[in-house]
C-alpha positions as CSV (number, residue, x, y, z in Angstrom):
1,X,-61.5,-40.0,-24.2
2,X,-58.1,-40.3,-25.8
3,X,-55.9,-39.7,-23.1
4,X,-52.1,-39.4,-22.4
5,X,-51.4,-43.7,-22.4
6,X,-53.1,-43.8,-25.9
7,X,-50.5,-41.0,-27.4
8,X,-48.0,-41.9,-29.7
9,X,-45.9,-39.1,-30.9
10,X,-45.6,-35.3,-29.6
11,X,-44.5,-31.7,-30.9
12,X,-42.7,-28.7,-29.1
13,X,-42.9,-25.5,-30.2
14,X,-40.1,-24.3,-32.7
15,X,-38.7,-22.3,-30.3
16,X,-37.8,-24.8,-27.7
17,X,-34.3,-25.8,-29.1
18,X,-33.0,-22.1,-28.6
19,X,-34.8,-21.2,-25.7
20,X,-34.2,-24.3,-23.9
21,X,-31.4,-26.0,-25.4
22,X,-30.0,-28.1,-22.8
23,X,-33.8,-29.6,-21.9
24,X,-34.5,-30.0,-25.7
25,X,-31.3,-32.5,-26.3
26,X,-31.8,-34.4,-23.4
27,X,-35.7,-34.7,-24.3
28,X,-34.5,-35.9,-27.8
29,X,-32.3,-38.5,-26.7
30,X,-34.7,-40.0,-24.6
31,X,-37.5,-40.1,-27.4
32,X,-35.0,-41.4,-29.9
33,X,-34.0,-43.6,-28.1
34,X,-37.5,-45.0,-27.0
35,X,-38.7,-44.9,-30.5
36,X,-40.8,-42.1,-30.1
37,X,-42.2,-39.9,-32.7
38,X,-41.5,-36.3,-32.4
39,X,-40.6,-33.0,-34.3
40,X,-41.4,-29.1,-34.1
41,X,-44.0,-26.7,-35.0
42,X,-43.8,-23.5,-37.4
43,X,-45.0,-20.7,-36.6
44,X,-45.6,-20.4,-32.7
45,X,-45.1,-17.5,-30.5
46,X,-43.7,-19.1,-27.9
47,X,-42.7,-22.5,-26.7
48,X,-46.0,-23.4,-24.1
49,X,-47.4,-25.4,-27.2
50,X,-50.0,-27.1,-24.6
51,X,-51.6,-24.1,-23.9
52,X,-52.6,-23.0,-27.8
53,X,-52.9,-26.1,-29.6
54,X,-56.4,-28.0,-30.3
55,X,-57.0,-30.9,-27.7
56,X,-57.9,-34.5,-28.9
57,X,-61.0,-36.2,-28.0
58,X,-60.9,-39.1,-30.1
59,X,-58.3,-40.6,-33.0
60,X,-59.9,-38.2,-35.4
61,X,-61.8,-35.3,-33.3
62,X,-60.0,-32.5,-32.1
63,X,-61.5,-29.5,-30.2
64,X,-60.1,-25.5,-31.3
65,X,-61.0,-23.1,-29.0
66,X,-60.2,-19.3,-28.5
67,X,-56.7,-19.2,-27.0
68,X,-56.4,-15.4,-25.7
69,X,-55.2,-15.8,-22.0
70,X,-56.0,-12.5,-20.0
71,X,-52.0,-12.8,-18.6
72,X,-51.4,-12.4,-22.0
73,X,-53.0,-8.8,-22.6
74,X,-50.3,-6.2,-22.1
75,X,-49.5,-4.7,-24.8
76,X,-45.9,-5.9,-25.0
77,X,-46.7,-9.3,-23.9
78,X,-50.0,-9.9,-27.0
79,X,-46.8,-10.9,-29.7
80,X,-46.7,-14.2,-27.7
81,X,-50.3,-15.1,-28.8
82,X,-50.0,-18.1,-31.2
83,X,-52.5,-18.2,-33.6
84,X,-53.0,-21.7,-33.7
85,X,-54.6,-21.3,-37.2
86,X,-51.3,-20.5,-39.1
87,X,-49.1,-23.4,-37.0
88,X,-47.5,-26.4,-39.5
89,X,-45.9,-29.4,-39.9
90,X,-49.4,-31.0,-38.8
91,X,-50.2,-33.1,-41.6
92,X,-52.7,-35.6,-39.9
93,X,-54.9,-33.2,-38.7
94,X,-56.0,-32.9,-43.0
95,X,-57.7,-35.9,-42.4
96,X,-59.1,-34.8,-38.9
97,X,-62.8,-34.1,-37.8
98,X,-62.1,-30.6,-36.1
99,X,-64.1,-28.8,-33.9
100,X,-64.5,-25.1,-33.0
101,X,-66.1,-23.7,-30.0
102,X,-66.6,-19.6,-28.9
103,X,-64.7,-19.9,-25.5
104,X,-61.5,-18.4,-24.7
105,X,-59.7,-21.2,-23.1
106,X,-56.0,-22.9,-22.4
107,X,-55.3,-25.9,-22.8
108,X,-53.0,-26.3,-19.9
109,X,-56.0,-26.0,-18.2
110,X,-57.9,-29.0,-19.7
111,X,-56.5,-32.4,-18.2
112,X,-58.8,-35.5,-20.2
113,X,-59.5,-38.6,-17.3
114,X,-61.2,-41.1,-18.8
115,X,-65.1,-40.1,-19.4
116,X,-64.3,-36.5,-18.0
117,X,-62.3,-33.6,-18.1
118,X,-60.8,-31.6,-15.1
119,X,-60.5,-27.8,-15.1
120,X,-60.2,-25.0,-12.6
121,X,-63.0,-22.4,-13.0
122,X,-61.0,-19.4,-14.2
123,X,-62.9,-20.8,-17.6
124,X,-65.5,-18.9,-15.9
125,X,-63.3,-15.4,-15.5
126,X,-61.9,-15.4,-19.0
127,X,-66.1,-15.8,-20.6
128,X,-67.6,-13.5,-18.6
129,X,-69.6,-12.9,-21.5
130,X,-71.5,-15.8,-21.0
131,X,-73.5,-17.5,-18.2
132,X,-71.6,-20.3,-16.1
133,X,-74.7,-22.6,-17.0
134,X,-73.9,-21.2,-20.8
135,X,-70.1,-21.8,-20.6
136,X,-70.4,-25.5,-19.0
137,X,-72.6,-26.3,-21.6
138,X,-70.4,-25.1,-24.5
139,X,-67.4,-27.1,-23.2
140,X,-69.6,-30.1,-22.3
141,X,-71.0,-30.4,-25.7
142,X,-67.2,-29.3,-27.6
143,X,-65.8,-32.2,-25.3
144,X,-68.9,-34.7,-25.5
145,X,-68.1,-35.7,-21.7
146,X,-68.9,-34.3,-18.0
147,X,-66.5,-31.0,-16.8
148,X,-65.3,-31.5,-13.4
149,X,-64.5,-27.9,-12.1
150,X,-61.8,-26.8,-9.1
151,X,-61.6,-23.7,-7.8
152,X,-58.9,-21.4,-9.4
153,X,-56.4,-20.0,-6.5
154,X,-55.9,-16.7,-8.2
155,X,-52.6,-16.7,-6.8
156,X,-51.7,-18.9,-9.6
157,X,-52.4,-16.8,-12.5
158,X,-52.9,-19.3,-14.9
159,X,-54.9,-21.3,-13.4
160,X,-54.2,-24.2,-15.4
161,X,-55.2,-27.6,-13.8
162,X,-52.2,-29.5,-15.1
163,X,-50.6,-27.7,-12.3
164,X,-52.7,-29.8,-9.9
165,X,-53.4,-33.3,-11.3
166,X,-52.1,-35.4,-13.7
167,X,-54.2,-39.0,-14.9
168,X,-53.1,-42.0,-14.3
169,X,-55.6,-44.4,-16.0
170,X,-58.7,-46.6,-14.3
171,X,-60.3,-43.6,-12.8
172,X,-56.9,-42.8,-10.7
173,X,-55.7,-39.2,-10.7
174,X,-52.0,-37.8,-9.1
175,X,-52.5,-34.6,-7.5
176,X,-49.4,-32.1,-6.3
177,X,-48.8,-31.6,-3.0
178,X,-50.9,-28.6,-2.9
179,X,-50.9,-29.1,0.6
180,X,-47.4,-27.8,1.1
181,X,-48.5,-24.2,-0.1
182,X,-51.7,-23.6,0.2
183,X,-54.0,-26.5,2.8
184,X,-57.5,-24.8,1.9
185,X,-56.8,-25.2,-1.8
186,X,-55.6,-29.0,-1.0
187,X,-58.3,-29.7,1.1
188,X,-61.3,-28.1,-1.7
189,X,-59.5,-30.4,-4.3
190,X,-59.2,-33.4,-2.6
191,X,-63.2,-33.0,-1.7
192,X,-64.5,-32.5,-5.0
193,X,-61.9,-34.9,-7.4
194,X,-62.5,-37.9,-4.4
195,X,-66.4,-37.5,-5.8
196,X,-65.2,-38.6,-9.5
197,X,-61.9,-40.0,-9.3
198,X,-59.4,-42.1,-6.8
199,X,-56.6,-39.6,-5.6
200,X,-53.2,-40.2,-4.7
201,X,-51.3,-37.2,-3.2
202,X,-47.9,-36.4,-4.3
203,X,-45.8,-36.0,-0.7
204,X,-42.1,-35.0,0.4
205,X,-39.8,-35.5,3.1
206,X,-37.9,-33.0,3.5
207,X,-37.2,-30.2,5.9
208,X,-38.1,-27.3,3.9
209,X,-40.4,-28.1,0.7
210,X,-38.8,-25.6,-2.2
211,X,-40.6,-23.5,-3.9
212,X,-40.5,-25.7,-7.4
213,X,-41.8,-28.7,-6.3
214,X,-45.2,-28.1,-7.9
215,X,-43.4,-29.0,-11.1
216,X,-43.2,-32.9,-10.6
217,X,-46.5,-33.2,-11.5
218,X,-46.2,-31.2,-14.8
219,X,-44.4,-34.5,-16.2
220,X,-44.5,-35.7,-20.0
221,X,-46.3,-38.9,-20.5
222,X,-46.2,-40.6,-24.2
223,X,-47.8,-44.2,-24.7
224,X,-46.0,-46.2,-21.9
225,X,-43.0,-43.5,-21.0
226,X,-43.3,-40.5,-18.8
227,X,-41.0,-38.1,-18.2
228,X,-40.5,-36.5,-15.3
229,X,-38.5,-32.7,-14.3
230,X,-35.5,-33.0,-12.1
231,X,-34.4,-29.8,-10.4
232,X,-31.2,-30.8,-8.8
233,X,-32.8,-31.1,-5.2
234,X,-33.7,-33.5,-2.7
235,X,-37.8,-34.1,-4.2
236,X,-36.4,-35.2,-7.5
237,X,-36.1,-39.3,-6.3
238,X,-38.5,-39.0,-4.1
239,X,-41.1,-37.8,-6.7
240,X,-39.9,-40.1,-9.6
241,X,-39.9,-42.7,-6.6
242,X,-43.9,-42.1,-6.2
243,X,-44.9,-41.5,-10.4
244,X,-43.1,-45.1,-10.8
245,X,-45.3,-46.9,-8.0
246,X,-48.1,-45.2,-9.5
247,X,-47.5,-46.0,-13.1
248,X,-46.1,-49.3,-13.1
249,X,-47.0,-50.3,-16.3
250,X,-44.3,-47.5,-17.5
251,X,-41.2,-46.4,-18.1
252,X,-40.6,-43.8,-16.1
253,X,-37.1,-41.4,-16.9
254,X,-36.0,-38.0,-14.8
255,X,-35.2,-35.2,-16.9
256,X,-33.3,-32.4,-15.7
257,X,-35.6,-29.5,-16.5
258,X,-34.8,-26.4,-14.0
259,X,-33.9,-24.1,-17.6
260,X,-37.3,-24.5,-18.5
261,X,-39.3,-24.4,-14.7
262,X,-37.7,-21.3,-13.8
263,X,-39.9,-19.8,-16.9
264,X,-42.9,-20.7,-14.8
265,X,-43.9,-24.1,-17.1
266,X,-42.4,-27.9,-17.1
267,X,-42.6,-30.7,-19.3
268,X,-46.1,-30.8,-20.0
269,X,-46.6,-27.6,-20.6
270,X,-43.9,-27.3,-23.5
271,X,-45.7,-30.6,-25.5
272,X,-48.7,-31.4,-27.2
273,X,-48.8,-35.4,-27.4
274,X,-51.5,-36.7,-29.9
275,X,-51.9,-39.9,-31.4
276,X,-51.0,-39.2,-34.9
């Protein structure tokens, strides 16, 4: 599985520069500056580029799927639906073994950990259609490795796992400090990713945890540099004090990224980071 360390370049969506401008020059610098490949894509609808674009299995497989969120269906909000079909500036994927698959998926919700993948099962909601047993098996054999599946709090309407976890190489796995918000949640994904994976919880020490510290975990990793949201608030050194213990092989930067969490995303969610 071809997973965030092995990455060597990443996109944003076309839109970020004007919708985030602030978040998009500081992101620059810090890729320019660590030699890092990266540039924009035509023709998307909005700037959650993680969310539409095909997910990389290998160096030359990548997996399509239907992207056609259900928080997505009102009729003013369906002009945000990229079609993922007519996005450019991609020229290595010509040269690409690509796969399709009939699921309606996002690919925030998709986080690769070595020989598995971790979703939530609102994959389940959004195919209806299909049988669970049919719907595992689709993704199992699109993915050609075992789906580990959390529960989707439907409080989060997304229901993207990239809000929970983040990989950390050799079987290890970050997880947010669901516990903060929600300790039944916490405690059903501690019990099933402690099965598959070792855990290390993301904690705080503060009085009063604020509402936008799920973000930390929605940080930017390319090769050996990660990038991690700053929000101006106590959390920020604690949380890039924890990612750099747990990733000591990289680089680890803060970037101050409150423009783009208080659209409901962070840094992960605005990238797509192949290896090109």
């Amino acid at each position: 599985m071809l997973t965030d360390s092995l990455t060597n370049t990443v996109f944003f969506s076309e839109w970020l520069p004007s919708v985030c401008p602030t978040l998009y020059q500081s992101i620059s610098i810090i890729l320019n500056d660590n030699h890092i490949h990266h540039q924009l894509l035509s023709s998307t609808n909005d700037i959650w580029c993680r969310d539409y674009m095909p997910i990389q299995i290998s160096e030359k497989r990548f997996v399509f799927y239907k992207y056609n969120p259900d928080y997505l269906q009102a009729k003013q909000s369906r002009r945000y639906i990229t079609d993922v079909n007519k996005v450019g500036n991609i020229d290595f994927l010509h040269q690409a073994d690509l796969v399709t698959f009939d699921l309606v998926l996002d690919g925030g919700n998709v986080v690769k950990c070595g020989n598995k993948i971790v979703m939530t099962e609102k994959v389940f909601a959004e195919n209806n259609d299909k049988s669970r047993n049919e719907v595992q098996r689709l993704l199992e054999e699109a993915f050609q490795c075992n789906i580990v599946f959390l529960p989707w709090d439907k409080n989060e309407k997304y229901g993207h796992s990239d809000g929970i976890i983040h990989y950390l190489g050799d079987n290890r796995v970050l997880m947010t400090n669901y516990n903060d918000f929600d300790k039944i949640f916490a405690q059903d994904f501690l019990r099933i990713l402690e099965k598959y994976l070792n855990v290390t919880v993301l904690k705080y020490n503060v009085k009063r945890q604020h509402k936008r510290s799920w973000s930390y975990i929605n940080y930017l990793q390319i090769g050996q540099l990660a990038l991690v949201p700053q929000l101006g608030i106590p959390e920020d050194e604690q949380a890039l004090q924890q990612i750099t213990e747990a990733m000591p092989q990289c680089k680890v930067v803060g970037v101050p990224a409150l423009e783009v969490v208080r659209k409901g995303g962070a840094l992960n969610c605005i990238s797509w980071n192949p290896k090109a």
